[in-house]
C-alpha positions as CSV (number, residue, x, y, z in Angstrom):
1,X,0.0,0.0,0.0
2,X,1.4,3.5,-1.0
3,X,1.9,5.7,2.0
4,X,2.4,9.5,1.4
5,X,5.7,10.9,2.0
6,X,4.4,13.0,4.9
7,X,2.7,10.2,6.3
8,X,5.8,7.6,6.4
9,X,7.6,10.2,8.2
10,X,4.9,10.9,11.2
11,X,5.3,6.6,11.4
12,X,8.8,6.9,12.2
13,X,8.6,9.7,14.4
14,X,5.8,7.8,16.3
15,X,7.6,4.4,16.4
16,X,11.0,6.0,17.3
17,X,9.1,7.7,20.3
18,X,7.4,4.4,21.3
19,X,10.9,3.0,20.7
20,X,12.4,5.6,23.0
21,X,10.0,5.5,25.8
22,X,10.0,1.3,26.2
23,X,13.9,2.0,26.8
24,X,13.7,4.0,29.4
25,X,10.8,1.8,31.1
26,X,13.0,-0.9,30.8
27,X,15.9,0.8,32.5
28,X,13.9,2.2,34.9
29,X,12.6,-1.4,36.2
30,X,15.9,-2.7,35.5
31,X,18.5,-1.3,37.2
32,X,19.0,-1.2,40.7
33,X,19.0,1.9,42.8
34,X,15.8,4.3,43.2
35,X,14.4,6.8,40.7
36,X,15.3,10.4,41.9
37,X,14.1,13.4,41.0
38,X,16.6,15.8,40.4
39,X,15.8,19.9,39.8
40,X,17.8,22.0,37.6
41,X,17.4,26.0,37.4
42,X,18.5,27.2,34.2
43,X,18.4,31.1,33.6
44,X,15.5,30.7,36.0
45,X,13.8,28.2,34.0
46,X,13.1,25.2,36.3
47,X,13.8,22.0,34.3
48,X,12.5,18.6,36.0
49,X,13.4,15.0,34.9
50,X,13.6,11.7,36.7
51,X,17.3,9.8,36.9
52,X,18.4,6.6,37.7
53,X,21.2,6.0,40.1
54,X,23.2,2.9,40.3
55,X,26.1,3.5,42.6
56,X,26.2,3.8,46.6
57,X,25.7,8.2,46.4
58,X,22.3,9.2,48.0
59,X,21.0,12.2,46.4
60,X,18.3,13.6,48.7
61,X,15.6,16.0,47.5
62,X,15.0,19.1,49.7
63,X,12.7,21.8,50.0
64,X,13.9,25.1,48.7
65,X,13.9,27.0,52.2
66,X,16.1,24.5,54.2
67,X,18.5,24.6,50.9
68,X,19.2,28.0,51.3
69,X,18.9,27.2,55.3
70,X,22.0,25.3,55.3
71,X,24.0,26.9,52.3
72,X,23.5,30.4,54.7
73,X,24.9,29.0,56.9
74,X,28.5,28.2,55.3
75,X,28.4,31.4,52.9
76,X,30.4,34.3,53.6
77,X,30.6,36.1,50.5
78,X,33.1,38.1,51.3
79,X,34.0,39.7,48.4
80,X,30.4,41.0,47.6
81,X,30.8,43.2,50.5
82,X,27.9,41.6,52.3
83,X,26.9,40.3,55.7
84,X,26.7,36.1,55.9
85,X,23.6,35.4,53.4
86,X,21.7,34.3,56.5
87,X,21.1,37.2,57.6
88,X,20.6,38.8,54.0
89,X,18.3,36.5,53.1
90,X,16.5,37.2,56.8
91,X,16.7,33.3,57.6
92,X,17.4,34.1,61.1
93,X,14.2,34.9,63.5
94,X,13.9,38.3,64.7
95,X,16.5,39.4,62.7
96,X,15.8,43.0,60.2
97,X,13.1,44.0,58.8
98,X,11.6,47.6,58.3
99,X,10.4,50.4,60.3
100,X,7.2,50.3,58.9
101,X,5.9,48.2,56.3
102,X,6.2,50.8,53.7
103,X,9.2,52.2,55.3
104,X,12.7,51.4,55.5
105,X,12.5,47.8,54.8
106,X,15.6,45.9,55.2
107,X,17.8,45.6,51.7
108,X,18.2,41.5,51.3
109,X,19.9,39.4,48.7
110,X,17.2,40.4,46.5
111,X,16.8,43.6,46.5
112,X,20.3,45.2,46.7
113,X,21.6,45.8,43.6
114,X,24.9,44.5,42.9
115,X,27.9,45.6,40.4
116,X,30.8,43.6,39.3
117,X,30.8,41.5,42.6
118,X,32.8,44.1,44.3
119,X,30.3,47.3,44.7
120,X,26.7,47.8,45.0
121,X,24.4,50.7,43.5
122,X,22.8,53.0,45.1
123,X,20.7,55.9,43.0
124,X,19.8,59.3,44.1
125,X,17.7,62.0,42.6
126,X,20.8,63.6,41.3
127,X,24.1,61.5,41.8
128,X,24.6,57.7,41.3
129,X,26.5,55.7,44.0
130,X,28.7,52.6,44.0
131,X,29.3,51.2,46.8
132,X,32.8,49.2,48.2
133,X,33.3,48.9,52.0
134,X,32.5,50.0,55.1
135,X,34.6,50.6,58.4
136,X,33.7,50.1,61.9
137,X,36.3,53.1,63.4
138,X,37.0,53.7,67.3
139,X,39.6,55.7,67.0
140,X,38.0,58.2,68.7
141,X,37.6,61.8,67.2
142,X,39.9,63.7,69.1
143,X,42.7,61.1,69.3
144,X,41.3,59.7,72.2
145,X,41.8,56.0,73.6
146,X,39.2,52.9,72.7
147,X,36.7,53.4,75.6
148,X,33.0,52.0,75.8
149,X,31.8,55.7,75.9
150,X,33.4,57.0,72.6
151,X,31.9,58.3,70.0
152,X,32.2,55.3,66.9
153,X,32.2,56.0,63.5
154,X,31.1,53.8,60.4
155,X,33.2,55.0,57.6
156,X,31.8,53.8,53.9
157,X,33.9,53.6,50.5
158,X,32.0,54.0,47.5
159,X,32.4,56.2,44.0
160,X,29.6,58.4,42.7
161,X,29.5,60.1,39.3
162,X,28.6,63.5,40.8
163,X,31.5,65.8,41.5
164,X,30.4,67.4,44.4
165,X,32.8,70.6,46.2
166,X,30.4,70.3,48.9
167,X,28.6,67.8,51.2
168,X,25.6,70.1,51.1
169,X,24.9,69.6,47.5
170,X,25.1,66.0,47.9
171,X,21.1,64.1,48.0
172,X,22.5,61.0,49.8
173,X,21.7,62.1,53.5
174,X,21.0,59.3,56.0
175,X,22.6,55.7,57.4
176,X,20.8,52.6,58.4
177,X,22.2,50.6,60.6
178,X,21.0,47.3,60.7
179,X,21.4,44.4,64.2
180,X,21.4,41.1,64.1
181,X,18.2,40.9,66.9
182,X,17.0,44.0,66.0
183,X,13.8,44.2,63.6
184,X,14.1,48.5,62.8
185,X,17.0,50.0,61.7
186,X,18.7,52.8,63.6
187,X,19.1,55.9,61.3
188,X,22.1,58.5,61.8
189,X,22.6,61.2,60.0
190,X,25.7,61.3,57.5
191,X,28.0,63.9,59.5
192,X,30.5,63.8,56.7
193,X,30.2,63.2,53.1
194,X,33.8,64.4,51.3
195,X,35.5,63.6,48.0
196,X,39.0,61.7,47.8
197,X,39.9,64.3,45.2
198,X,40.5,67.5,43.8
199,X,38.3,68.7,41.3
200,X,41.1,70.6,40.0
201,X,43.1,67.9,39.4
202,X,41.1,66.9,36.6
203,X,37.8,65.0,35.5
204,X,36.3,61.3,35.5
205,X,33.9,59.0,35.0
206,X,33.6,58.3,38.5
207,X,34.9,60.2,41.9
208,X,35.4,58.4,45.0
209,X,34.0,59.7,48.3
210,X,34.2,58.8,52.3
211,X,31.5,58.9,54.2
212,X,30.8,59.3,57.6
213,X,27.6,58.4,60.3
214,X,28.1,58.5,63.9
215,X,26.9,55.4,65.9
216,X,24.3,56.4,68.4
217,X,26.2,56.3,72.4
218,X,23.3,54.7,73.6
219,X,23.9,51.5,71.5
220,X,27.1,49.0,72.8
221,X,25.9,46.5,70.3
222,X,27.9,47.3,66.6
223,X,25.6,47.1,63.9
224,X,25.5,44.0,61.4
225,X,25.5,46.4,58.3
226,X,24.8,49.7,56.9
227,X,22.8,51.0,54.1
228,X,22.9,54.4,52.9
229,X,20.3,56.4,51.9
230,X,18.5,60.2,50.8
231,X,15.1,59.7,53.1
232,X,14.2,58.5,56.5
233,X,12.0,55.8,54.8
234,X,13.6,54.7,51.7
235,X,14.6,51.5,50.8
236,X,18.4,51.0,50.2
237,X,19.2,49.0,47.2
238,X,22.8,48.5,49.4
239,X,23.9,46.6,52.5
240,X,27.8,46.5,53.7
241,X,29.1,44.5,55.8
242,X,31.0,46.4,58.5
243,X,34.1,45.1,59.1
244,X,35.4,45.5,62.6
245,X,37.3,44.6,65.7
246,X,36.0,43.9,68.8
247,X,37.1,46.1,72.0
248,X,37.6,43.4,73.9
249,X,40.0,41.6,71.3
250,X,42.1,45.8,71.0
251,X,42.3,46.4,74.2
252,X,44.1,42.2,74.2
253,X,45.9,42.8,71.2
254,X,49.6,42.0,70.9
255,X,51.2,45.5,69.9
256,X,51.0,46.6,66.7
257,X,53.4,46.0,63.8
258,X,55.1,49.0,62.3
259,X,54.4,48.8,58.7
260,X,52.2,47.4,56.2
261,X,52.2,48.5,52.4
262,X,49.2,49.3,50.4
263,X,49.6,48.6,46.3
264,X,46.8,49.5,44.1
265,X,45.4,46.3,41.7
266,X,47.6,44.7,40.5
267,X,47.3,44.1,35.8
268,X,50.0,42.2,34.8
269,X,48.5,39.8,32.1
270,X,52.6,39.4,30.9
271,X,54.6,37.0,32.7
272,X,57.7,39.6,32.4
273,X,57.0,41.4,35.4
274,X,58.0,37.7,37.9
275,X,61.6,38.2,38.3
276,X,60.5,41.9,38.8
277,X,57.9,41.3,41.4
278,X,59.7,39.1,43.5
279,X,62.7,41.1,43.4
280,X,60.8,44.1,44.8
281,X,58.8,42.1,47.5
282,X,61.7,40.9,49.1
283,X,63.5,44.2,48.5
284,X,60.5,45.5,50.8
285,X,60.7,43.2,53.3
286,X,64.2,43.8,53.7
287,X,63.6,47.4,54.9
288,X,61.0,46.2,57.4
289,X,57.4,45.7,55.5
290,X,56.0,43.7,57.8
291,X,52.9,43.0,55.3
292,X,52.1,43.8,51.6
293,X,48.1,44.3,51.0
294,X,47.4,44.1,47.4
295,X,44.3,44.1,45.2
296,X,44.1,42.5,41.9
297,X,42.7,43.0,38.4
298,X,44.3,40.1,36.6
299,X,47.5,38.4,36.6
300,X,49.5,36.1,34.2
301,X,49.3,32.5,35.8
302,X,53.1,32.3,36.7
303,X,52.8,35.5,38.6
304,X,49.5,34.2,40.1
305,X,51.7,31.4,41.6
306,X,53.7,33.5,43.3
307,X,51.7,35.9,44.6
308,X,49.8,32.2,45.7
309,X,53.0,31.0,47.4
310,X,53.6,34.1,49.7
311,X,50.3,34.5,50.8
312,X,50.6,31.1,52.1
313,X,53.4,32.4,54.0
314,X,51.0,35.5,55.2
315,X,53.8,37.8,53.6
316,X,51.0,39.3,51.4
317,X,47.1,39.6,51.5
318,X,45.4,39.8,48.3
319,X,42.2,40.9,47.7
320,X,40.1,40.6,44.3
321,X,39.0,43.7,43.3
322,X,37.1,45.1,40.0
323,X,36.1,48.6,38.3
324,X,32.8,50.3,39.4
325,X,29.8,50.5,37.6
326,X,29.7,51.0,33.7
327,X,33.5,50.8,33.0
328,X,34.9,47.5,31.6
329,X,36.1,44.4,33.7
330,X,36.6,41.6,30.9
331,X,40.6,41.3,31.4
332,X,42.0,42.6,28.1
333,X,39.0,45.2,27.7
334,X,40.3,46.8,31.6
335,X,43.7,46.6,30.9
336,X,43.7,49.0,27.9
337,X,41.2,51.0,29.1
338,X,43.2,51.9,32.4
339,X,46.4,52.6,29.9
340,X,44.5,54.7,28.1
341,X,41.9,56.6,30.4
342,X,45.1,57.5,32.9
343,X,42.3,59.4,35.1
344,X,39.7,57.7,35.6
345,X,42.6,55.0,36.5
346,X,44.0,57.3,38.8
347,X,40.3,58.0,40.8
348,X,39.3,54.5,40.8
349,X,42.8,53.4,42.3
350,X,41.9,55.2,45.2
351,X,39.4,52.7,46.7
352,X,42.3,50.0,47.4
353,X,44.3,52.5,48.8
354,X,41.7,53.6,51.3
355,X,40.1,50.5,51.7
356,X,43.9,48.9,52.5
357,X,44.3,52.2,55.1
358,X,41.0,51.3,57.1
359,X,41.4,48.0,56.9
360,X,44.7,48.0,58.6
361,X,44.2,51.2,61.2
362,X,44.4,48.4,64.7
363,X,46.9,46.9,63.3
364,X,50.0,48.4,62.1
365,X,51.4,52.1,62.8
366,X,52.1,53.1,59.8
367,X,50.9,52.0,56.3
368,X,52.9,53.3,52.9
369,X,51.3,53.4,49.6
370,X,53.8,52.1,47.4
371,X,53.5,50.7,43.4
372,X,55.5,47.7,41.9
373,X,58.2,50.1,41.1
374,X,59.0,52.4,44.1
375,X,60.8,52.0,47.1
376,X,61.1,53.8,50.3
377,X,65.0,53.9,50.4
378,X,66.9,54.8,54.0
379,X,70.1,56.4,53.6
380,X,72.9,56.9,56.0
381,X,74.0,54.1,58.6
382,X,69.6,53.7,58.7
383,X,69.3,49.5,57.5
384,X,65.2,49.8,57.3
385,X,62.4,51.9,58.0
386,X,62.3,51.2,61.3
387,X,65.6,52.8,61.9
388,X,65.0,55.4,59.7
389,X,61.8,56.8,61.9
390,X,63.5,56.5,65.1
391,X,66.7,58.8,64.0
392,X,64.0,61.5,61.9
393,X,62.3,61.5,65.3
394,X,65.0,62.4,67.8
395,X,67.2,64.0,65.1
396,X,65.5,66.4,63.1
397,X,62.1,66.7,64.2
398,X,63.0,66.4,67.9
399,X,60.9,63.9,71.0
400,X,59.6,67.3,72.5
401,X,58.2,68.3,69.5
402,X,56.5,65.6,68.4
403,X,54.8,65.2,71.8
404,X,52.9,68.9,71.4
405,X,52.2,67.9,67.7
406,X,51.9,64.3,66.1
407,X,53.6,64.4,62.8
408,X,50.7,62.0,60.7
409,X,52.9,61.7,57.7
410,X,56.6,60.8,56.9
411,X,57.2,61.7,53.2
412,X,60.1,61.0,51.0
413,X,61.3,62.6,47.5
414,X,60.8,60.7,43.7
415,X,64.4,60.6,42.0
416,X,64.0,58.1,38.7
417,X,66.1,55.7,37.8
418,X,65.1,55.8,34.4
419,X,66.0,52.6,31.9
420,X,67.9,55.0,29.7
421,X,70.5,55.8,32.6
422,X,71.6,52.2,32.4
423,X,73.6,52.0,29.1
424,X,76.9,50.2,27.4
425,X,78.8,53.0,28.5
426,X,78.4,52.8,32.0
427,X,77.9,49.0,32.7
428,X,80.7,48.0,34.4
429,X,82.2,45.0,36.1
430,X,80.1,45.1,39.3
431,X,76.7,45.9,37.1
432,X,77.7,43.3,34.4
433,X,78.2,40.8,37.4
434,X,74.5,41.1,38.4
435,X,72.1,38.4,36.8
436,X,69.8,40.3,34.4
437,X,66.3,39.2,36.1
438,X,67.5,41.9,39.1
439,X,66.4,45.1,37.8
440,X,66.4,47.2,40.4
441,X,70.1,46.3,41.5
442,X,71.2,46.3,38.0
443,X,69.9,50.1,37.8
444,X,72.3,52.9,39.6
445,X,72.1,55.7,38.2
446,X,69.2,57.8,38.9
447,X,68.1,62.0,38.2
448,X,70.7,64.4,40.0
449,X,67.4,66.3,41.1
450,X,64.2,64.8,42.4
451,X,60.4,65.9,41.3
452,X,58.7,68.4,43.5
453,X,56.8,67.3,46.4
454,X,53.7,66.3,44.3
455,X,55.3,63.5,43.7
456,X,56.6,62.0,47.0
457,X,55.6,58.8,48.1
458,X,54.8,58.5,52.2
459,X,54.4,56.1,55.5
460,X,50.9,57.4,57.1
461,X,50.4,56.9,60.8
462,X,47.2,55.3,60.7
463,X,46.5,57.0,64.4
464,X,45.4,59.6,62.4
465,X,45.0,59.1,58.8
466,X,41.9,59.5,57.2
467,X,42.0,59.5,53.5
468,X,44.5,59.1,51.1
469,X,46.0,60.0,47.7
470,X,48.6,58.3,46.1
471,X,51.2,60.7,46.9
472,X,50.2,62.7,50.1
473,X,47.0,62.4,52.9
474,X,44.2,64.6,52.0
475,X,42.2,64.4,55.3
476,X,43.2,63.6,59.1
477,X,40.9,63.1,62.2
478,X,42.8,66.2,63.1
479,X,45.3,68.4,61.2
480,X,47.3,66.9,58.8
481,X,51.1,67.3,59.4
482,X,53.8,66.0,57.0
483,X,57.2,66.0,57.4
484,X,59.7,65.3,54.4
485,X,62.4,63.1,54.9
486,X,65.8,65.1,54.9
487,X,67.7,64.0,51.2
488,X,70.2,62.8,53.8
489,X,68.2,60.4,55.6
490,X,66.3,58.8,52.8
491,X,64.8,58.9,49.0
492,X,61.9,57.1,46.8
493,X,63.5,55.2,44.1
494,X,61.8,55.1,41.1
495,X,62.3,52.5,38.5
496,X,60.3,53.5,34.9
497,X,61.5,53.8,31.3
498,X,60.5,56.9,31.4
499,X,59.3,59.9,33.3
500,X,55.1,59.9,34.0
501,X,53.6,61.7,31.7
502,X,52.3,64.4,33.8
503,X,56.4,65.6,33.4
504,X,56.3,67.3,29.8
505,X,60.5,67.8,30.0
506,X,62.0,64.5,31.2
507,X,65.3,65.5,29.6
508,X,66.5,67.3,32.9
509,X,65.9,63.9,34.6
510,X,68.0,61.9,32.0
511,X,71.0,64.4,30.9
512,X,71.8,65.0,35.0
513,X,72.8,61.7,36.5
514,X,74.9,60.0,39.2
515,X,75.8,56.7,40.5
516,X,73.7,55.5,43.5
517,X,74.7,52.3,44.8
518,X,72.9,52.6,48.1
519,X,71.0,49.2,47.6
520,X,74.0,47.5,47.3
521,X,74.2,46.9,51.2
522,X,71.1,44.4,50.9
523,X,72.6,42.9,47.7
524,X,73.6,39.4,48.4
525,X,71.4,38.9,50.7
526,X,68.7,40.1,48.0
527,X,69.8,37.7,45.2
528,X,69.9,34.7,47.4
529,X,66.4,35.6,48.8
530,X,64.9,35.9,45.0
531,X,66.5,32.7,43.7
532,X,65.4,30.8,46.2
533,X,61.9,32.1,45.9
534,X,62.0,31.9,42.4
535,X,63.2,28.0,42.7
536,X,60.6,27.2,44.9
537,X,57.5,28.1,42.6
538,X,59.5,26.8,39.7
């Protein structure tokens, strides 16, 4: 019997089906182990099948709420920012909730709105926030010690794209602070809202901003989080974690180490910068870092074990970090865009360095901001930093002094040891005899004249450092007092090809030279220290 074409091919598809479905009745009544069912959530389209299991793994089927029960209770998501997803996802019985049902309700997982991991968004009626950290602080305002009965602060990173030259201009007004058995909020005004920039130092995308709310006396307990907001009764779209110490655990302390180093993220997708890297690390720690803090964009795998490989030795703390809001994070799409937008690279490198400043205030005395190519150098019979501080102190500042006025910031002049110094006509026996990988040993012979003071790189006490540019503080709790390192005592080394572009005549730098051997007194000590590091991770 002729069958149309159409019609043999709705047979097949029929029996093929049939076919199809016997198999997997068979194989269901077949094989040992019990039918499961398993859910999937794909793009938030719930797929459900049944699957056979033959081996000795029990997969259990739970409800939804004692899934994210358990999960909240072994997530910390640190890097969003965010307090343990139990309490963001209000799991936890008379935990946060509003003020009022239409006011102030409490911002959870799913309704803050997050950016690049790192940040979280906030909108205003005229400025856009993004949102990084927030700082338990208990400093005290007017240098006074950690007592029950002073006045707290929670300090809170973020970037806006509003340049505001004043706080009053600013529509973001009020902080909620949120408890762990505590259903309201309590609401603070923000007592300080100011820019980590100067407008006249040019534009950018984004401009990043402290700021401030004073924790009520009359509360001992330290809020959970904090949201920021314009109106008594808005709804945040943000909720940071404050990260803090507990008094109890200060006042036990063991005393505090005398310097940590902040370095801005780190974008090294080349592997050329290793030998580099290591080289300066252990150059650091050789004038007394006690701990390196860095954040990182992206890194080239070999540098990524190294980097790896001290902070298993707690030499180094690195965090993750990414760009705020509409500016680009896929790896090579960042890295030319910070070569190329040098200021909006140079605002957004000032979250790290503030958020490495507060996050380190208990726990070291000073903290430098330093990059991959600059060192703090002591000069004289002064072997490290430590040193170096003591003899500034009682020598050219003078004990006395110091006691009437706290000097918050030790600076030191930028003199370049530019590539170009190093050439065939002044490598000699000693330079030749230095393995190429050391760079920084290899070059000595820097700029007869350092950069103006714009350009010095500093150790801030963090007793009294606020907020921070790369070169200089820009607020203290009180006054800001710098002192500059005599040239005697102590330089910045700088190692670059060339001068930074801000310096339109780099000739004056490269034509007036001199031999400085001054690293020299670390040098074997130096080399053996990198080869063996550079051994170890192969």
């Amino acid at each position: 019997m002729f069958v149309p074409c159409r019609s043999r091919q709705f047979l097949r598809t029929v029996f093929l089906c049939i076919s199809l479905l016997t198999v997997i009745f068979i194989l269901r009544t077949s094989l040992p182990g019990a039918s499961k069912r398993v859910k999937y959530v794909i793009n938030e389209v719930q797929f459900n099948w049944e699957t056979s299991t033959s081996d000795t793994t029990t997969v259990v089927e739970q409800d939804d709420e004692e899934v994210d029960a358990e999960v909240a209770e072994d997530w910390a998501l640190d890097e969003a920012n965010i307090p343990d997803v139990a309490f963001m996802i209000g799991t936890k019985k008379g935990g946060p909730k509003y003020i009022k049902p239409n006011c102030a309700k409490f911002p959870n997982l799913f309704t803050v709105r997050f950016s690049n991991t790192h940040w979280q968004f906030q909108e205003t009626a005229n400025e856009s926030y993004y949102l990084y950290s927030a700082y338990l602080d208990m400093r005290g305002n007017n240098g006074s010690e950690i007592t029950e009965t002073t006045s707290s602060v929670v300090r809170v990173l973020g970037m806006s794209d509003a340049l505001l030259m004043d706080q009053k201009n600013a529509t973001l007004k009020m902080c909620q602070f949120w408890y762990k058995d505590r259903r309201e909020p309590e609401l603070t005004p923000i007592s300080d809202l100011r820019m980590i920039w100067n407008h006249k130092w040019g534009r950018g995308h984004y401009y990043p901003y402290l700021i401030t709310c004073q924790l009520p006396l009359y509360f001992k307990q330290v809020p959970v989080s904090v949201s920021v907001v314009s109106k008594k009764c808005e709804s945040a779209t943000n909720n940071l974690n404050i990260i803090h110490r507990d008094r109890v655990e200060l006042s036990q302390r063991t005393p505090q180490k005398n310097f940590g180093v902040c370095v801005k993220a780190l974008d090294f997708p080349h592997g050329y910068m290793l030998s580099r890297l290591v080289e300066w690390i252990e150059t650091l720690r050789l004038l007394g870092a006690d701990k390196l803090f860095l954040y990182e964009f992206y890194v080239d795998s070999d540098i990524k074990k190294v980097l790896d490989y001290y902070e298993s030795k707690g030499i180094i703390d690195v965090k993750q970090t990414t760009l705020p809001g509409e500016l680009p994070n896929h790896p090579q799409l960042r890295h030319l865009y910070i070569r190329g937008k040098k200021g909006d690279k140079r605002l957004t490198e000032l979250i790290p360095y503030n958020d490495c400043i507060l996050r380190n205030m208990y726990d070291y005395k000073y903290v430098a901001v330093l990059d991959t190519d600059e060192i703090i150098m002591p000069k004289d019979n002064n072997m490290n930093w430590n040193e170096l501080i003591k003899t500034v102190n009682k020598e050219d500042i003078g004990l006395e002094s110091i006691k009437k006025e706290a000097i918050t910031t030790y600076c030191s002049r930028n003199y370049y040891f530019l590539d170009g110094m190093l050439s065939k006509t002044n490598t000699d026996d000693e330079i030749a005899a230095i393995p190429l990988g050391f760079h920084m040993l290899r070059h000595v012979y820097r700029s007869n004249n350092h950069t103006g003071n714009g350009y010095a790189k500093c150790f801030h006490s963090t007793e009294h450092t606020l907020g921070v540019h790369n070169h200089y503080p820009l607020f203290c709790r009180n006054k800001c007092k710098r002192h500059y390192f005599n040239l005697e005592r102590a330089q910045m080394n700088h190692y670059r090809s060339t001068c930074v572009p801000e310096i339109k005549n780099c000739t004056q730098y490269l034509t007036d030279t001199e031999r400085d051997t001054n690293l020299w007194k670390h040098k074997d000590i130096l080399m053996s220290r990198v080869q063996t590091i550079l051994e170890i991770v192969n």
